[in-house]
Residue, then its C-alpha position, 0 to 999 in steps of 0.5 A: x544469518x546472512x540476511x539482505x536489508x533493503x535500504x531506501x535511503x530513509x531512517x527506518x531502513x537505515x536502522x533496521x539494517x543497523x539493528x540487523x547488524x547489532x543482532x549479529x546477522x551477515x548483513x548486506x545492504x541493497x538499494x532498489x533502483x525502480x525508475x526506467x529514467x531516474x532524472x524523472x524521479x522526484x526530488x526531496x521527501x515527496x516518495x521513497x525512491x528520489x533521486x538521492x535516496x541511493x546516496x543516502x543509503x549509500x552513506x549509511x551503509x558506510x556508516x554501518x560497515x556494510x557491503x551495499x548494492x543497487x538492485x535494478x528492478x525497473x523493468x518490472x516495477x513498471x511492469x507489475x506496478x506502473x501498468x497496474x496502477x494506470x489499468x485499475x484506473x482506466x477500469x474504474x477502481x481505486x488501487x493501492x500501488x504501495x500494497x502492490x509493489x510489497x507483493x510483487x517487488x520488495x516481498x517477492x522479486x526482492x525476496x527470490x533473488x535473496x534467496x537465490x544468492x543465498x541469503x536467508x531472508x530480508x530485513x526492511x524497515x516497515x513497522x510490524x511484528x512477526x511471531x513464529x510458532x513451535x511448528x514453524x508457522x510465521x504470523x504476522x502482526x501490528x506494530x507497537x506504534x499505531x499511528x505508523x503500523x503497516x501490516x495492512x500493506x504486508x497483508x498480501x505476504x505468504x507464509x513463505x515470505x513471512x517465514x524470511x521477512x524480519x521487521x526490526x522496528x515492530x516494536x518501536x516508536x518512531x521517535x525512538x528510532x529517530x534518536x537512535x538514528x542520531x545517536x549512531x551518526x546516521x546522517x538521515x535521522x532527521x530526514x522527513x518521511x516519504x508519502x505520496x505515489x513514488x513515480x509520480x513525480x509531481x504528486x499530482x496524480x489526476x494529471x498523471x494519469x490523464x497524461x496516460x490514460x487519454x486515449x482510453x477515457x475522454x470523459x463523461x458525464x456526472x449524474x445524480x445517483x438519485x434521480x438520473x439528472x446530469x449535473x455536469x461532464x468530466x474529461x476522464x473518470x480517473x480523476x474520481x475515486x468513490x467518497x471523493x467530495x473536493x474537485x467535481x466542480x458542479x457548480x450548484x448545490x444539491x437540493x439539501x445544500x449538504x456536499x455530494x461525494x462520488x458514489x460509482x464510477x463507470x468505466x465504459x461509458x465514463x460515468x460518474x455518480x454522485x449523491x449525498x454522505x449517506x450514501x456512501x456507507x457500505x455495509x457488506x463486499x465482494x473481493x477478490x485473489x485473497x491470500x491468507x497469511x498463516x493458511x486458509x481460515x474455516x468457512x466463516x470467519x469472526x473478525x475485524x477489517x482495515x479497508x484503507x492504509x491507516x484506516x480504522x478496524x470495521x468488526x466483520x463476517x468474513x466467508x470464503x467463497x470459490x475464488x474469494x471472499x464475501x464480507x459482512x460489514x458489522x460496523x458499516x464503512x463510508x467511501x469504499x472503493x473496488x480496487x481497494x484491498x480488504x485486510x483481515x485481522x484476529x486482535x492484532x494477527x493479519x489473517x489475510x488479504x484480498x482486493x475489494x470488487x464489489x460493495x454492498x450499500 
């Protein structure tokens, strides 16, 4: 197949491209270039797209053999990510850009215009699995290696872009590929993996946002969720997120002396609610733009949910509804933020997706 590997200038894209190649595919190399002004990009291991990840994927593709190119998709990274993220925030919800920019930009702008230059599908070095049955359905599932899996964040793929994604490290360990990295003379096999938000350049993502947002909310006040009291102002609600605990600088304890966590958010009025860990735990949600991976499932579903990247499995219900779903949390979750996308699993088979807009405590 002539396949597209999308190199970000890390280990696992480096040798997933290099496990592409030895799987005898036609294999071009491209670099996503997502910053308007790259000089504003940070340096170092902080995100996925620095300054010198171009040249690390660059240098490995070398290395490879392999044609490479630097795709131009800033404009609507910004658009379809950046705004995003800045406008969940300004409404009060907590959203996940990583999960955001798969659906929008590596798993369909990418992917589309792949398509539209002829190649058969993408190779990227996330870490998940992709079966195909007998009759072309394409399912996607963890990865072998659980402390890295990232089929949560795939969770928003249809089955159009399943049937052309390949995941070449779905069945290894990060260490492995790391040695295997090594031992191919891949320069980036001991680079360390990126975290944190990849357009910020700082990772200090309360004074980004406030940077952005101040015209939109310019504070307010904190209230104890129990009973009404206002313990203190804030000046943007964008630097809270529900289950937060460190930062609300109140100033006295509760009256039991135990923490208080962040409870709700109000955009509007810039509120925030607070109370004690009890009250986090959320038993049941309301989400929303669900996407089901392998087609929709019967009218209720039995299953487990991941509710945070990395996030422990909640045993669920799981009903579609007219534009989305509820869900009836078997085991109860604690700090569940709207937002936040809800990702639906049969043993280790992503069912689907949608985006939390309401909790049930």
């Amino acid at each position: 197949m002539r396949v597209i590997a999308a190199m970000s200038g890390g280990v696992d894209s480096a040798v997933a491209a290099a496990r592409a190649v030895d799987a005898g595919h036609e294999v071009t190399g491209i670099h996503l270039a997502l910053s308007r002004n790259p000089a504003s990009y940070r340096t170092g291991s902080r995100g996925c797209c620095s300054i010198e990840d171009s040249s690390d994927a660059r240098r490995a593709a070398d290395v490879l053999g392999i044609p490479f190119y630097v795709w131009d998709l800033s404009d609507q990274f910004h658009d379809e990510v950046v705004v995003d993220f800045m406008s969940e925030y300004a409404a009060g919800r907590t959203p996940n850009p990583c999960l955001r920019c798969n659906e929008k930009i590596k798993f369909a702008a990418v992917l589309d215009k792949a398509r539209a230059l002829g190649f058969d599908g993408v190779v990227t070095g996330h870490y998940a699995t992709v079966s195909t049955d007998s009759d072309g359905t394409a399912h996607l599932h963890r990865a072998l290696d659980s402390a890295k899996d990232q089929s949560y964040v795939l969770g928003v793929l249809t089955q159009e872009q399943l049937r052309h994604s390949i995941f070449p490290l779905g069945g290894s360990v990060k260490a492995d590929v790391r040695a295997e990295a090594a031992a191919r003379g891949l320069a980036v096999a001991a680079k360390p993996d990126s975290h944190d938000i990849c357009f910020i350049a700082d990772g200090d993502t309360g004074g980004w946002l406030s940077d952005k947002l101040a015209e939109v909310n310019r504070g307010g006040e904190i209230v104890d969720d129990a009973t009404g009291e206002v313990l203190g102002e804030h000046e943007g609600s964008w630097r809270f997120t529900v289950g937060q605990r460190k930062g609300l600088r109140l100033g006295r304890p509760a009256p039991d002396g135990k923490p208080r966590y962040v409870l709700d958010i109000e955009p509007v009025t810039g509120t925030v609610r607070v109370g004690g860990r009890q009250a986090l735990a959320v038993h049941g949600l309301r989400a929303i733009r669900p996407i089901w991976c392998a087609g929709e499932p019967p009218s209720a579903l039995s299953c487990t949910v991941q509710l945070r990247a990395h996030g422990e499995e909640h045993r669920a219900v799981v009903r579609p509804i007219e534009g989305g779903v509820e869900v009836d949390l078997l085991d109860p979750a604690s700090g569940i933020a709207p937002g936040q996308a809800v990702v639906m699993y049969a043993d280790t088979r992503v069912i689907g997706s949608a985006t939390i807009a309401e909790t049930r405590r």
